[in-house]
N, CA, C and O of each residue as an XYZ file, in Angstrom:
408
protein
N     193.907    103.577   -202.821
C     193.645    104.196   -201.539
C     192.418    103.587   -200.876
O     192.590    103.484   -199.661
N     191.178    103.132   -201.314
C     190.078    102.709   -201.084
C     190.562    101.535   -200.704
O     190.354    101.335   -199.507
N     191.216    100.539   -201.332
C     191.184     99.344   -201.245
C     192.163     98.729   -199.689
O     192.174     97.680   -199.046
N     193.212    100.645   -199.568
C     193.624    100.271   -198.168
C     192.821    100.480   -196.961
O     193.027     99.859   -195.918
N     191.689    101.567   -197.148
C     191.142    101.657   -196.289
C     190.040    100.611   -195.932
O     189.469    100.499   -194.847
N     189.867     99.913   -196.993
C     189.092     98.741   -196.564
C     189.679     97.716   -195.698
O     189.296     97.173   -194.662
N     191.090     97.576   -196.688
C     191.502     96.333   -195.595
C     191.734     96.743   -194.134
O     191.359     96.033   -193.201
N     192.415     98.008   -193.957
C     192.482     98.150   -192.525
C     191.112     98.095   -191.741
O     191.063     97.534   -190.646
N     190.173     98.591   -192.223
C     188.717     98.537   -191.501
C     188.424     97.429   -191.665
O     187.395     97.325   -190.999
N     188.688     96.172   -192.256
C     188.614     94.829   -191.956
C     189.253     94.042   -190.887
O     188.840     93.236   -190.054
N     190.894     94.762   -191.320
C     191.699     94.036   -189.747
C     191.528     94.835   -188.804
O     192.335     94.495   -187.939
N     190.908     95.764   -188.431
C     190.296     96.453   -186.990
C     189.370     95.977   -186.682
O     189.217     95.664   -185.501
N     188.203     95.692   -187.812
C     186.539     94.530   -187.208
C     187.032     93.549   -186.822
O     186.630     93.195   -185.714
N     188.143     92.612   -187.526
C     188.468     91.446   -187.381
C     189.585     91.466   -185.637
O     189.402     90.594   -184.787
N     190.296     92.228   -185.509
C     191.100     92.324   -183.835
C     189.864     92.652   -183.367
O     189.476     91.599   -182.861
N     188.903     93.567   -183.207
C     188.166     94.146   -182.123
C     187.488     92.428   -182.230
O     187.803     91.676   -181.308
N     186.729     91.965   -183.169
C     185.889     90.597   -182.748
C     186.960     89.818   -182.076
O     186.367     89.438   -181.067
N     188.044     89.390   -182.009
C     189.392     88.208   -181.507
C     188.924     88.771   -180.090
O     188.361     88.071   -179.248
N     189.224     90.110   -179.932
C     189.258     90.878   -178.355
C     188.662     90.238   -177.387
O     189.026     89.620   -176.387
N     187.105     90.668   -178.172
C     186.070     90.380   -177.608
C     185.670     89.265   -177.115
O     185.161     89.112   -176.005
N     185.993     88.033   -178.324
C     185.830     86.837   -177.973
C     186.514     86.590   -176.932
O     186.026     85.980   -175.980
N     187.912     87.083   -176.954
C     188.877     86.159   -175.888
C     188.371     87.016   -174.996
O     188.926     86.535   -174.008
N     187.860     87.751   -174.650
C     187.468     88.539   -173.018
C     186.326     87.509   -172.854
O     185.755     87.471   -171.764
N     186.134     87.090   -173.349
C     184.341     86.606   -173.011
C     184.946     85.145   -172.472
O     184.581     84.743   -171.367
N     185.955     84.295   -173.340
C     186.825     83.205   -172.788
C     187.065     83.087   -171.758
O     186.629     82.219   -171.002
N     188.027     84.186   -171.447
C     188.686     84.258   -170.498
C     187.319     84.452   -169.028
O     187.290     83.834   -167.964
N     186.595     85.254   -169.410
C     185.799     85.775   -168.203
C     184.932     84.143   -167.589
O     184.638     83.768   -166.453
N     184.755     83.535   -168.896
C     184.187     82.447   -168.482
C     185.072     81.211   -167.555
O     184.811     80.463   -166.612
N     185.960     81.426   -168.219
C     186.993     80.842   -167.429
C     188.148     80.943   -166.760
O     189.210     80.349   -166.949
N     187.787     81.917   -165.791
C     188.349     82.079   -164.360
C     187.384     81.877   -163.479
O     186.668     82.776   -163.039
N     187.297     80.468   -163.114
C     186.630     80.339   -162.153
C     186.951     80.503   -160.764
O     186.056     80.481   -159.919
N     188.025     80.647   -160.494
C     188.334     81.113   -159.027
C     187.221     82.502   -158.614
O     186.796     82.717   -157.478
N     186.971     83.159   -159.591
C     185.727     84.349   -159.161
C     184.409     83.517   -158.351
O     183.601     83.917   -157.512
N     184.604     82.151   -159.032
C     183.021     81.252   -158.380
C     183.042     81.209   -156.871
O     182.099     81.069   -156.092
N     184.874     81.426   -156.535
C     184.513     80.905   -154.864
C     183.398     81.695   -153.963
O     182.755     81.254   -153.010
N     183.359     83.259   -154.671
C     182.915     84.424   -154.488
C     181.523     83.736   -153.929
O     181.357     83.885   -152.719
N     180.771     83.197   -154.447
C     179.424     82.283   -154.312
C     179.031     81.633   -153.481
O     177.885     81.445   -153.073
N     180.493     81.037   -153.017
C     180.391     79.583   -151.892
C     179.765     80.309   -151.002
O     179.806     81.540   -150.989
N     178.719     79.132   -149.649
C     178.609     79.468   -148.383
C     179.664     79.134   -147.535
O     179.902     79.844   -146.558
N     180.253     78.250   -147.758
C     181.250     77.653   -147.133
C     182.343     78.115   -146.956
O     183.080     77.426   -147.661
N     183.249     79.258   -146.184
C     184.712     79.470   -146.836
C     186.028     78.506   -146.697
O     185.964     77.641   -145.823
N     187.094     78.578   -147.409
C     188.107     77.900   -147.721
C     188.492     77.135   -146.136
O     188.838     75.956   -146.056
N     188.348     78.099   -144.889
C     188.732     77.701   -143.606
C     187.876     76.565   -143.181
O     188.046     75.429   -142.740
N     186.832     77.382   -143.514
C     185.677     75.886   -143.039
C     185.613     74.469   -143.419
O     185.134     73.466   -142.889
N     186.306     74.731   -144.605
C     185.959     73.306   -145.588
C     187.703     72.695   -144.950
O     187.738     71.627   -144.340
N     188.602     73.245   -145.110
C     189.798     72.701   -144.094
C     189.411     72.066   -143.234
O     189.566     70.846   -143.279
N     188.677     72.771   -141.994
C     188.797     72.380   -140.761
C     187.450     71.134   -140.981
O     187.377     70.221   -140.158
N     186.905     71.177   -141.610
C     186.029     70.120   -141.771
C     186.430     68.819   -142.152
O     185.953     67.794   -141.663
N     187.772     68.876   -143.485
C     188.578     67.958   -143.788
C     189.679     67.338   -142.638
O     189.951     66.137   -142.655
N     190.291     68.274   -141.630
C     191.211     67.966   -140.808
C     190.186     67.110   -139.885
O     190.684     65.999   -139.701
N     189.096     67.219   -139.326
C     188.358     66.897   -138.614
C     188.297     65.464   -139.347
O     188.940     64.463   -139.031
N     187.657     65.558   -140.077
C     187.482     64.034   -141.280
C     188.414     62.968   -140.896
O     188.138     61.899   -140.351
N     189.519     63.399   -141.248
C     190.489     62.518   -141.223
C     191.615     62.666   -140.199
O     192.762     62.299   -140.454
N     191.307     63.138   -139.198
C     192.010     63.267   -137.817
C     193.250     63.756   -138.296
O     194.254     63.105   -138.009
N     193.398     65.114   -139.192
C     195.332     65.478   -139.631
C     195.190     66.559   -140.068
O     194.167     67.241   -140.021
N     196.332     66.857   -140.596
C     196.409     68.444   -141.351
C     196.532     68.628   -142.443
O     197.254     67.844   -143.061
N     196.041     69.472   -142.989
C     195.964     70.014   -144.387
C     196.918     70.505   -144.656
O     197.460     71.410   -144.021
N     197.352     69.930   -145.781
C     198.526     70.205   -146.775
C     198.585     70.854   -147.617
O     199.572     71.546   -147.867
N     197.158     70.800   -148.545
C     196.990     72.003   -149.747
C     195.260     71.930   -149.984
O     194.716     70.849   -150.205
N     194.640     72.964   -149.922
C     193.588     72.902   -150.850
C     192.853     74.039   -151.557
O     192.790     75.241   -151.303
N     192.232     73.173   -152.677
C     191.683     74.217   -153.539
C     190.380     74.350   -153.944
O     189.630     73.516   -153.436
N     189.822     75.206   -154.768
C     187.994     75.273   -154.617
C     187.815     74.790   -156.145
O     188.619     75.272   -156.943
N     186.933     73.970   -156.597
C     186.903     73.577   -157.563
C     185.411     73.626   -158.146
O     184.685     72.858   -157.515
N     184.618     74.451   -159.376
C     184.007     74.625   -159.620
C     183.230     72.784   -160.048
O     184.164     72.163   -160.557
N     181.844     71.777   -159.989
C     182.301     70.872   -160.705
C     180.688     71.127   -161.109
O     179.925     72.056   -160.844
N     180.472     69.574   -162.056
C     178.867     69.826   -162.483
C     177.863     69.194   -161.315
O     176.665     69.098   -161.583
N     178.301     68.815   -160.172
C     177.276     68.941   -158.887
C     177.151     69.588   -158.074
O     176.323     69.473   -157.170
N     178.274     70.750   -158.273
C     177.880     72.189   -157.505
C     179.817     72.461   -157.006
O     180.616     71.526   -157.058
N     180.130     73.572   -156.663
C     181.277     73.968   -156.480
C     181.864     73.153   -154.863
O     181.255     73.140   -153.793
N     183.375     72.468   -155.217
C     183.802     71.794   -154.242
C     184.660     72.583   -153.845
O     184.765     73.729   -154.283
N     185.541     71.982   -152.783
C     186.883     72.360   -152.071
C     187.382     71.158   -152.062
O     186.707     70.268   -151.544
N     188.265     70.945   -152.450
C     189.471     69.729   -152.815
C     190.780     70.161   -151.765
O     191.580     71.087   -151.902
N     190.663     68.903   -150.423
C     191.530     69.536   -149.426
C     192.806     68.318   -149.527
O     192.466     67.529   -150.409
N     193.744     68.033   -149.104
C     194.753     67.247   -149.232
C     195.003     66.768   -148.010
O     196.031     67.435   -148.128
N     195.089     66.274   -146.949
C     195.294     66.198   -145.786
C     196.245     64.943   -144.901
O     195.944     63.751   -144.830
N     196.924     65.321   -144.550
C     197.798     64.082   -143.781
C     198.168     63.807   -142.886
O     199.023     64.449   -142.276
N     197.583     62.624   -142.457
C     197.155     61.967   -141.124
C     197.712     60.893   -140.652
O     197.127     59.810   -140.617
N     199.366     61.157   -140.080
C     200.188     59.670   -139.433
C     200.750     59.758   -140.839
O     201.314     60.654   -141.467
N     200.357     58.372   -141.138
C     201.713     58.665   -142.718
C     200.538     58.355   -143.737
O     200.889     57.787   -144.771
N     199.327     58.619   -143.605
C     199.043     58.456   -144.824
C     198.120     59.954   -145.426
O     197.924     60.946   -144.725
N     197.643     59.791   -146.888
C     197.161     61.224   -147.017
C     195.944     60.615   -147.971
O     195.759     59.684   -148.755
N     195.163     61.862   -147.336
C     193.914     61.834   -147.851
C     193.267     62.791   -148.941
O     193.784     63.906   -149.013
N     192.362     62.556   -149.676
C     191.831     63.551   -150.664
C     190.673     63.850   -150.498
O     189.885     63.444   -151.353
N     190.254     64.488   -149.599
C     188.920     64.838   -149.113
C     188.474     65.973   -150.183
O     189.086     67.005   -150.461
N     187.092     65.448   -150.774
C     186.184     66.636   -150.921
C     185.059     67.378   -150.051
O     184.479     66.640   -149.255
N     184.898     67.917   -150.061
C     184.145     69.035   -148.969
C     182.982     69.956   -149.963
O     183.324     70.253   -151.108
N     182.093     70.226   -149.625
C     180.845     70.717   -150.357
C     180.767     72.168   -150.171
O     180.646     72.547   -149.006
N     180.813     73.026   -151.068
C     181.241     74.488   -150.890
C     179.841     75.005   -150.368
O     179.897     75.956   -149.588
N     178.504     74.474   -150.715
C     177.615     75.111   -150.264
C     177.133     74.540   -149.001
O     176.518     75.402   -148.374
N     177.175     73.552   -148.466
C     177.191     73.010   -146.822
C     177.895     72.389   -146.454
O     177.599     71.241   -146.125
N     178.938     72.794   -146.365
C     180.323     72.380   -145.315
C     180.026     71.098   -145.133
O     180.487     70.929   -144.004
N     179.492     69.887   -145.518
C     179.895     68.738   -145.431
C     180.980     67.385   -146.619
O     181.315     67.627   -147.779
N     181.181     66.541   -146.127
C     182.262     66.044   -146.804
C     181.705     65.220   -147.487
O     180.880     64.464   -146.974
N     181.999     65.160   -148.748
C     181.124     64.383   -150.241
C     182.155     62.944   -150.204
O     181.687     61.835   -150.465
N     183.395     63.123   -149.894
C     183.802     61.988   -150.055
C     185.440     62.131   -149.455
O     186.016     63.208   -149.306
N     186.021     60.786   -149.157
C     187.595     60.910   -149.256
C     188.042     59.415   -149.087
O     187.520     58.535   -148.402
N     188.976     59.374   -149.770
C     189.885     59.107   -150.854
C     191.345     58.911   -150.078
O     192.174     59.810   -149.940
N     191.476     57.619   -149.628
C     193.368     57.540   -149.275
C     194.023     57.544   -150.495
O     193.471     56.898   -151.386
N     195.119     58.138   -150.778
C     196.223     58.598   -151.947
C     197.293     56.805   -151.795
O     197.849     56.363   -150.790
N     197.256     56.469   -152.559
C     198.341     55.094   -152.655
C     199.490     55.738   -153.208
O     199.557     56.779   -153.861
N     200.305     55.019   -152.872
C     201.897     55.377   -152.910
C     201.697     55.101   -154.235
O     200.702     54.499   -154.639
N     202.648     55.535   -154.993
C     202.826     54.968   -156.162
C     204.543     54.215   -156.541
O     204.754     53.672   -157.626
């Protein structure tokens, strides 16, 4: 009887620590909560990219990186498309990138 109540109070310490860990995982990594942060919002950094490259945005997304949180816009202009990054904390454009056919 002892020896069951141990093991179960082992595999209950042992799930509650898994829990925990993976909440702490997970919390760390959902970064879509980071956009929460930006000065910049998702519209701005668009219209900053469409502006860029004289076209329209096709898809973009906010991307946490290690020089500070971007917006990764897609944009296409006549027939070609661009990969503009855009700077989440001052709406200016870090870089872009024509997409080659492949």
């Amino acid at each position: 009887m002892i020896r069951k109540t141990t093991l179960s109070i082992l595999a209950a310490t042992l799930a509650t620590a898994g829990a925990v860990a993976f909440a702490a995982r997970g919390a760390a990594e959902n970064d879509a909560l980071a956009v929460l942060q930006a000065k910049v919002s998702l519209t701005q950094a668009i219209a900053a990219a469409e502006q860029h490259a004289g076209g329209k945005a096709a898809k973009a997304e906010f991307e946490p990186s290690r020089q500070g949180p971007v917006y990764e816009v897609e944009v296409v202009a006549g027939t070609k498309v661009f990969d503009i990054k855009v700077d989440a904390d001052k709406g200016s454009v870090i870089s872009s990138v024509e997409d080659k056919i492949d």
